[in-house]
Structure formats: C-alpha cells, structure tokens
DRENTOR-776369 format. One line per 3 residues: number of its first residue (from 1); their letters; for each residue x, y, z negated of C-alpha. Coordinates in nm, 3 decimals, decimal comma, padded with zeros to 5 digits. Layout:
N
NUM) A) X:Y:Z; ...
This chain:
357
1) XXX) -06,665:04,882:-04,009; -06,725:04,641:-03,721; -06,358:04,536:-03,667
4) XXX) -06,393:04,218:-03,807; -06,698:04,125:-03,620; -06,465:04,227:-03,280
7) XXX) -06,159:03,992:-03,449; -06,428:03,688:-03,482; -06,525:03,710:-03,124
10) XXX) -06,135:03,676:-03,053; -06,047:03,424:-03,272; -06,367:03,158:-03,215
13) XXX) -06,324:03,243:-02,842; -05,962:03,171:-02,816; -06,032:02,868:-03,049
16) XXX) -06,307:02,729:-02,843; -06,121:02,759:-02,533; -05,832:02,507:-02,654
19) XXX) -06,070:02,284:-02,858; -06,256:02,231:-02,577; -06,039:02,242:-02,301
22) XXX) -05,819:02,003:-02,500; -06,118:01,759:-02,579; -06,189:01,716:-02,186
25) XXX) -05,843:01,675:-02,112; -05,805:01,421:-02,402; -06,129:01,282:-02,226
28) XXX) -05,958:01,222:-01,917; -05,647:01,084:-02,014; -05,827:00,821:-02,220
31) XXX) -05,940:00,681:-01,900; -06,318:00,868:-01,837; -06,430:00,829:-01,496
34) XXX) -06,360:01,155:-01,256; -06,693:01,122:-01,136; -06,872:01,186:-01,459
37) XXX) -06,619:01,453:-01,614; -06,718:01,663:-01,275; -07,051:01,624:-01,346
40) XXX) -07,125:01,707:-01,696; -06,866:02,024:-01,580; -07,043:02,146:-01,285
43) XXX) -07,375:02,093:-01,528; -07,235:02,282:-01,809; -07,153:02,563:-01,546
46) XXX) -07,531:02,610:-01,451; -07,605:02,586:-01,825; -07,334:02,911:-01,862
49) XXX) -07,477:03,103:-01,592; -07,844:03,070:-01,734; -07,772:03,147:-02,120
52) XXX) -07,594:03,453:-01,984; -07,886:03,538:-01,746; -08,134:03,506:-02,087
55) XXX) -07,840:03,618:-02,347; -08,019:03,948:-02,401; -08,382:03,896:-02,370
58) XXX) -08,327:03,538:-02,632; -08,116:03,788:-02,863; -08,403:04,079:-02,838
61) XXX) -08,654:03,833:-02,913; -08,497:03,675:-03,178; -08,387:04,013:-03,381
64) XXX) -08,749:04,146:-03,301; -08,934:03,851:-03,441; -08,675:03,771:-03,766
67) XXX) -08,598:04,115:-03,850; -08,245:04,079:-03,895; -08,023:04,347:-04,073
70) XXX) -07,705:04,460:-03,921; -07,495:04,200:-04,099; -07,670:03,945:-03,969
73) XXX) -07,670:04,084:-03,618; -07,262:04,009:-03,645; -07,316:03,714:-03,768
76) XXX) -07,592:03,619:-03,427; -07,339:03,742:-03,188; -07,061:03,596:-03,352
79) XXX) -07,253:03,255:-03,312; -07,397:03,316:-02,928; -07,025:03,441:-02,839
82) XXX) -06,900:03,104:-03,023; -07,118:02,880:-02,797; -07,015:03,041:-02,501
85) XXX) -06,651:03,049:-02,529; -06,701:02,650:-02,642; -06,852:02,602:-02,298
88) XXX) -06,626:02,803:-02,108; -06,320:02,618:-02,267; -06,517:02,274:-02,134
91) XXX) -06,540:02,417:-01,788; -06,138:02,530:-01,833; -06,077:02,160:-01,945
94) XXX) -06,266:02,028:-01,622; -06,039:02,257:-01,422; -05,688:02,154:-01,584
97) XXX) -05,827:01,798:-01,533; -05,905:01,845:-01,197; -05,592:01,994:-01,072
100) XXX) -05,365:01,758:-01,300; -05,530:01,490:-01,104; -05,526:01,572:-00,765
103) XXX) -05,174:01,665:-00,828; -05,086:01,319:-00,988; -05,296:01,157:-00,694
106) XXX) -05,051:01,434:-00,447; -04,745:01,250:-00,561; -04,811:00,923:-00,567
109) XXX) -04,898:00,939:-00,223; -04,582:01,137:-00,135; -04,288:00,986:-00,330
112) XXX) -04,056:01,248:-00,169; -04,246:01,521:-00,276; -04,208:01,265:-00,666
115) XXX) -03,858:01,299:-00,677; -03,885:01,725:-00,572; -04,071:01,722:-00,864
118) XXX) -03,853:01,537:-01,079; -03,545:01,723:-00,962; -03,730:02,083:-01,060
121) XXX) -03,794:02,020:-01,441; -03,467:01,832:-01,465; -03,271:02,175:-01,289
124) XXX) -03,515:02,430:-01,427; -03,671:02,319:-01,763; -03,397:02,042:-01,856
127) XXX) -03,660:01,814:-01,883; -03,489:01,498:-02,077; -03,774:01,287:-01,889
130) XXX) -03,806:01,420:-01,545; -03,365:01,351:-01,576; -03,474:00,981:-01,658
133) XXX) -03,728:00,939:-01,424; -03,485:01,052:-01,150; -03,206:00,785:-01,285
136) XXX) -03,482:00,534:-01,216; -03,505:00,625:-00,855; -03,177:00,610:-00,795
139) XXX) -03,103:00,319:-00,965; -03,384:00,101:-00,819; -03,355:00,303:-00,489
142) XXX) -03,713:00,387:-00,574; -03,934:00,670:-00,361; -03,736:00,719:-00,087
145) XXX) -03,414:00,760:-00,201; -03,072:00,542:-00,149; -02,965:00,353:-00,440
148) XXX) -02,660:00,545:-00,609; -02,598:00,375:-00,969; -02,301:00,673:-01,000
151) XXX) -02,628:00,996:-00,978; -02,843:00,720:-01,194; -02,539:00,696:-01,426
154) XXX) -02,563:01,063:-01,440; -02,907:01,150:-01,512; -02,931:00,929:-01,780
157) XXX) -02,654:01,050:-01,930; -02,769:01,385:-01,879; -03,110:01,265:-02,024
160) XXX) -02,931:01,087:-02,372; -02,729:01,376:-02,459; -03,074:01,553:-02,514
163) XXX) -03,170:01,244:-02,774; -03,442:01,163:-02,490; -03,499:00,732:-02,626
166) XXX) -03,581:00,656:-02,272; -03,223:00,823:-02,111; -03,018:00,644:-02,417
169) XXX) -03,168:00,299:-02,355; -03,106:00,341:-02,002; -02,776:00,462:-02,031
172) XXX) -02,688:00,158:-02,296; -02,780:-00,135:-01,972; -02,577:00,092:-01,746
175) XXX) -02,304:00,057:-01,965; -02,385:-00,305:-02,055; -02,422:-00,410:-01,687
178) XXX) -02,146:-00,175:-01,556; -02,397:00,011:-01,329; -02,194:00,370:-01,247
181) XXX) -01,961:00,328:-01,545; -01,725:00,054:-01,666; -01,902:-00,208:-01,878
184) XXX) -01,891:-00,119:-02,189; -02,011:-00,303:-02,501; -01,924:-00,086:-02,781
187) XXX) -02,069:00,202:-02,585; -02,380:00,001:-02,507; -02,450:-00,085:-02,838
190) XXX) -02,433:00,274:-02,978; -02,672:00,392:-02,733; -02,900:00,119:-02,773
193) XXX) -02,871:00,164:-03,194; -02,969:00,556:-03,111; -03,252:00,457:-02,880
196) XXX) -03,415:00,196:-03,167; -03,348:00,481:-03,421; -03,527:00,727:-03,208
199) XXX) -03,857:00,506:-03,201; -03,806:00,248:-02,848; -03,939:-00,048:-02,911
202) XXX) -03,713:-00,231:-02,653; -03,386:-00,115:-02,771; -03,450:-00,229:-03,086
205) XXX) -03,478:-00,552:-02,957; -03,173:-00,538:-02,779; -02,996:-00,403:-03,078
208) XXX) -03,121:-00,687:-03,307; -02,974:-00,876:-02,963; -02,641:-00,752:-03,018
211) XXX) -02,580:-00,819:-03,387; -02,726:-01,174:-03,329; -02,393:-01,203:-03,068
214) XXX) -02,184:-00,968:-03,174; -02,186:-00,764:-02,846; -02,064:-00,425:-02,913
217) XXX) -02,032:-00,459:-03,287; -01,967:-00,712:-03,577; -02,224:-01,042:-03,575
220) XXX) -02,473:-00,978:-03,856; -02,764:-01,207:-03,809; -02,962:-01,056:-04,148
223) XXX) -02,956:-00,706:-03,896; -03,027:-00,916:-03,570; -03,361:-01,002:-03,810
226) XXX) -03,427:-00,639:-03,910; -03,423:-00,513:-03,589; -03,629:-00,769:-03,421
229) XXX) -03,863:-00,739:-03,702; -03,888:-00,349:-03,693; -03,960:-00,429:-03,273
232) XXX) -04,194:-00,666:-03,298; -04,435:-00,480:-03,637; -04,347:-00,135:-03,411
235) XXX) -04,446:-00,200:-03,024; -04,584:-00,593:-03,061; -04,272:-00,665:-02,891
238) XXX) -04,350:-01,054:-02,833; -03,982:-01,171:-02,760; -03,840:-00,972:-03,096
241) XXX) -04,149:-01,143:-03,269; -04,024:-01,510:-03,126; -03,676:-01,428:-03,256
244) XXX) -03,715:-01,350:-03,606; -03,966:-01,595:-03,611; -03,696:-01,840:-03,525
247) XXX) -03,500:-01,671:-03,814; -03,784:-01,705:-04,091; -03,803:-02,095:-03,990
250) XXX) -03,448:-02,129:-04,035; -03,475:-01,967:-04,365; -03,751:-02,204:-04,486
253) XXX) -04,024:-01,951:-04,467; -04,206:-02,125:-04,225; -04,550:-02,025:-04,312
256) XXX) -04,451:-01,647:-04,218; -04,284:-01,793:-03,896; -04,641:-01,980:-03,770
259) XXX) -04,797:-01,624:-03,812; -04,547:-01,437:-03,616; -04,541:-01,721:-03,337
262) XXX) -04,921:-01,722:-03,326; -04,966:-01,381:-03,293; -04,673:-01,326:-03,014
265) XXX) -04,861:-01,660:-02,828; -05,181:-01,417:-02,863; -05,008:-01,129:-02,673
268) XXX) -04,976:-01,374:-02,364; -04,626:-01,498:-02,402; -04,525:-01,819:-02,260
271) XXX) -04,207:-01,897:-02,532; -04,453:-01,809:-02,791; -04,718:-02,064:-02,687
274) XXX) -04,441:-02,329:-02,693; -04,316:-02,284:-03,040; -04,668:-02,254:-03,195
277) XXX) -04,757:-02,581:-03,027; -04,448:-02,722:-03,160; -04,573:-02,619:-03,516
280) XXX) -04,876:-02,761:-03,453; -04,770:-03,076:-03,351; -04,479:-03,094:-03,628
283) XXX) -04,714:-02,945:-03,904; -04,441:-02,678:-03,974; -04,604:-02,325:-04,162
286) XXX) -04,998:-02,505:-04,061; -05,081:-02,855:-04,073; -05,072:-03,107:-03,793
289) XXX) -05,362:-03,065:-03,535; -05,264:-03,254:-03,189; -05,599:-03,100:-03,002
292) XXX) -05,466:-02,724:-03,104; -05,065:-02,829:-03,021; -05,203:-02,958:-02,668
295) XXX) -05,397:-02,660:-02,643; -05,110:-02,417:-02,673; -04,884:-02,636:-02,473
298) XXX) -05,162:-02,647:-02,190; -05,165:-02,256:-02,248; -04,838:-02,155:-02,187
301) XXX) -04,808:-02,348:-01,918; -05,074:-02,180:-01,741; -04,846:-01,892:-01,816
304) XXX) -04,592:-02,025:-01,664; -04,378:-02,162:-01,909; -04,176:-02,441:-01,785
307) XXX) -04,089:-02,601:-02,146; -04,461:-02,638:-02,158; -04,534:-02,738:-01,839
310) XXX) -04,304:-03,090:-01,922; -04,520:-03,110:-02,280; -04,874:-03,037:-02,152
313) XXX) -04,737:-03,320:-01,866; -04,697:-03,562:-02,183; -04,986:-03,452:-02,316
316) XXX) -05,210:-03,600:-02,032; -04,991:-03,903:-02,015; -04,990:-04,010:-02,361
319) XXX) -05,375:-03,854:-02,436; -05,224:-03,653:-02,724; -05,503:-03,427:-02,835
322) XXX) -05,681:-03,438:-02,496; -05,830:-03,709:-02,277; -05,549:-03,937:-02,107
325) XXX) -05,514:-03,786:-01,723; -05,232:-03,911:-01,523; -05,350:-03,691:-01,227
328) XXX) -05,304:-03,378:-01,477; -04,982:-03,533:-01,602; -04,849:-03,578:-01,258
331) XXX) -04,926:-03,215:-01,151; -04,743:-03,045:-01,460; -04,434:-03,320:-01,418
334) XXX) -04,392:-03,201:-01,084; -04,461:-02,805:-01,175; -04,183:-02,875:-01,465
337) XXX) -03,978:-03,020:-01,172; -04,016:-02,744:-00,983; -03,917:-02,486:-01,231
340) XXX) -03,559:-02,678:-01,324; -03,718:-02,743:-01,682; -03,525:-03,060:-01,776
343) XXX) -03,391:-03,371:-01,626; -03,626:-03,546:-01,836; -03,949:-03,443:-01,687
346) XXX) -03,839:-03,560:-01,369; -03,776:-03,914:-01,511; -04,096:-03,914:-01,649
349) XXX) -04,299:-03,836:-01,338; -04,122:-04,124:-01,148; -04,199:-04,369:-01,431
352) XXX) -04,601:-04,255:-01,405; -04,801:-04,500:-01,301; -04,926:-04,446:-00,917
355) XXX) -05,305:-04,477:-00,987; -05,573:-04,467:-01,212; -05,583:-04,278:-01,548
C-alpha cells in the first residue's frame, strides 16, 4: 500500500537532482564567480552530512511530539527525502560546474588539445558546431594548425548540410570570397538566405546586402529593407539598422529613420553617430539642435569614425554647438588626414589659422 510513497521518493529525487543541478549550472554560465559557487557547495556539503547525521533522531522527535498517523509519516519522509535530493542535485551542479570549467580553462591553454576536441564530436557525434569551429581553425590558421581554406571549405560544408546557421554563413563567404571553392554568387546567396532563415543575425544582413546589389540574385531593394530590418529588430545588428535607416529617409519616413540611427549610434557605432548628427544638424526626423549634432559628431569620432573626425574638426573651427577651439580643430583635421577621410579636410587644416582660438 506503500508503493506510491516509494514512487514519490523517485520522482522528487530524480527531479531535484536536475532542478538543482541545472540551476547551479545556469548559475555559472550567467557569469557567478567560481569562488563563491565552491563555497556555498562545499557549505551545502557539511549541511548534507549533518541533516543525515540528525535525520533520525529530528524525524523520532518530530513523530513523537505531533503524533502523526501513518499517512502523514509518507508524507514527512516524502518531504525530508525531497530536501535532500534538492541539496544533493546542488552539490551535483557544483561538480558539473567544476569539471566543465577546468576543462574549458584545459583547452584554452592547450589549443592542440582545442582542435582534438573539435575533431572528436565532429568524427564521433557529427557535431554541426564542433565541424564549424574546426573550419575556423583552418581557415584563420587558428590553434596551431596551417591554414588550409580547401579542409575549412570542407567542414563547413560538412557543417551546412546539417542546417547548422553558423556552417551555412560560413560556407556562403567561402563561396563569396572564393576561399576552397570557386567564387560563387548564386551559391553564396542561397546559403546566406538559409543562414538568415535559420535565425543568424549576420547573414541576414548580408542577404538584405545582396538584394540591395543584386549579388547572387535579382536587385530588390524593398527585400534589401526587410532583411536589414529583420537583422537589426533580431540581433541589434547596428550596420543593418544604418541601412534601412538610409532606406526609411529615402522614403520620406524620416522620423522612423532618426530612431533607428539613434539607437544604432547608442550601440557604439561610428557610421551611426555620423548620420544622427547629420539629422541633428539638418533637423531631418528631430529638430535642429547644433550642441547635440556636435555632440554626436565629437562622439563618433572618438570612435573612430573618420567622416566625423573632419565634422567635429569644423565644429571647433566654426564654434558650431561648442566653444570655438582651433587647437581641437587642428587635432581632428589632422586625425581626418590621417585616416584618408577626404581631400577636403586636409584643405581645411592648412587654411587654420596658426595661433590663438
């Protein structure tokens, strides 16, 4: 009459285990310090060893003093065995973690013993991953291997005919860039189209890329916009973002545009930062604000944009939303120099005046 009493220990203790043995691995991979995880584990572990030490004397006591019936006897041990099994699945998850780590930390110290790795789930578990992984090394000549674009060419290809994104967008730039195969257009462009469909973020750039120019397919600028607008809402892919921004603008909708170019400039990127200053100094999608255009021109120059570098330069000359600096002026002249940005910043460095602000 006890049997499902017996099936509830097995089912809450095999439960536990994963739930908890997932949590701390979960824990881990979220970026938890090693440090603490092996703490509260070797903690835990002490805790274990007691409440099995006192399981029988706490359970005695507790039956004598509540006068429990049988049912509720279950019910105790079902709960004691649940607790347990919840703290043996933590101390499981602290093991996993453990070794996964000092694996991980194994490899990256050894790149040979990387690529051994790489090569045994690609041979014995077909790992789609482990084959693109491998196509990296040999196409970069990464972890002590020679470069050999023909074995790259062939793990990816290995990799995309499992539908892995990562082997089909690297198979689509060896055929657009000829790496181990002919180049290939048509054949880049499908591989890239089944990447984006499969969820990467890049090639659906690239595929908005190749309708824009008609690489590999017919020219079809309302896809190119798609595309780039599926990459950039998907991933925060800033350059996709720039692109159909560029698009909305042309299409009038220039509100929408100053959104997408302010929130790419957010995300860090240089182009990005020029085109929203460029709004703000035009007053297209916002109104006019010279202190916020020099501000993003000043921006993505610090990021190393060289169309920005020439603008923040004329910023400083002409005291366009900031104080007038012809020491600052001169500097980003001469960084737009540097960088081949235009003819024209070079003129206007040599017609600055030699002194004074």
């Amino acid at each position: 009459g006890r049997s499902w009493a017996r099936w509830s220990y097995v089912a809450s203790g095999v439960l536990n285990i994963l739930t908890c043995s997932g949590a701390v691995v979960m824990l881990q991979l979220a970026g938890k310090d090693d440090g603490t995880v092996g703490c509260v584990v070797s903690n835990l572990i002490s805790f274990v060893f007691i409440v099995i030490l006192l399981l029988s004397s706490v359970r005695r006591w507790y039956e004598g003093r509540a006068g429990l019936s049988s049912l509720r006897r279950d019910v105790l041990h079902c709960v004691l065995f649940w607790v347990l099994t919840s703290l043996f699945g933590v101390v499981i998850g602290g093991g996993v973690c453990a070794g996964a780590i000092k694996f991980a930390s194994d490899m990256k110290g050894n790149p040979a013993q990387y690529v051994r790795v790489q090569e045994l789930l690609a041979e014995y578990v077909s790992d789609p991953m482990a084959m693109c992984r491998l196509g990296d090394c040999y196409r970069e000549g990464h972890c002590g291997v020679e470069k050999d674009a023909n074995r790259a060419f062939g793990y990816y290809e290995k990799s995309a005919a499992a539908n892995c994104p990562a082997g089909l967008y690297s198979l689509a730039q060896c055929y657009e860039r000829g790496l181990g195969a002919k180049k290939n257009s048509e054949k880049a462009f499908e591989n890239y189209r089944k990447a984006a469909e499969r969820g990467s973020v890049p090639a659906m750039n690239d595929v908005g890329d190749c309708y824009e120019k008609g690489v590999g397919t017919k020219a079809d600028p309302k896809r190119a916009f798609e595309w780039w607008s599926r990459a950039a809402r998907q991933g925060n892919h800033v350059r996709a973002a720039c692109k159909a921004a560029i698009c909305l603008q042309k299409d009038g909708n220039k509100a929408k545009a100053f959104r997408w170019f302010r929130n790419a400039a957010n995300l860090g990127d240089g182009f990005a930062c020029y085109k929203l200053a460029e709004c703000f100094e035009r007053g297209c999608g916002t109104q006019s604000n010279a202190v916020e255009a020099a501000r993003w021109y000043v921006q993505g120059a610090e990021r190393g944009q060289a169309l920005c570098m020439e603008k923040a330069g004329d910023c400083f000359a002409n005291g366009y939303g900031v104080d007038k600096d012809i020491a600052k002026a001169r500097a980003w002249y001469e960084k737009a120099v540097s960088q081949g940005a235009s003819m024209t910043a070079a003129r206007k460095l040599e017609s600055l005046p030699t002194c004074g602000k």
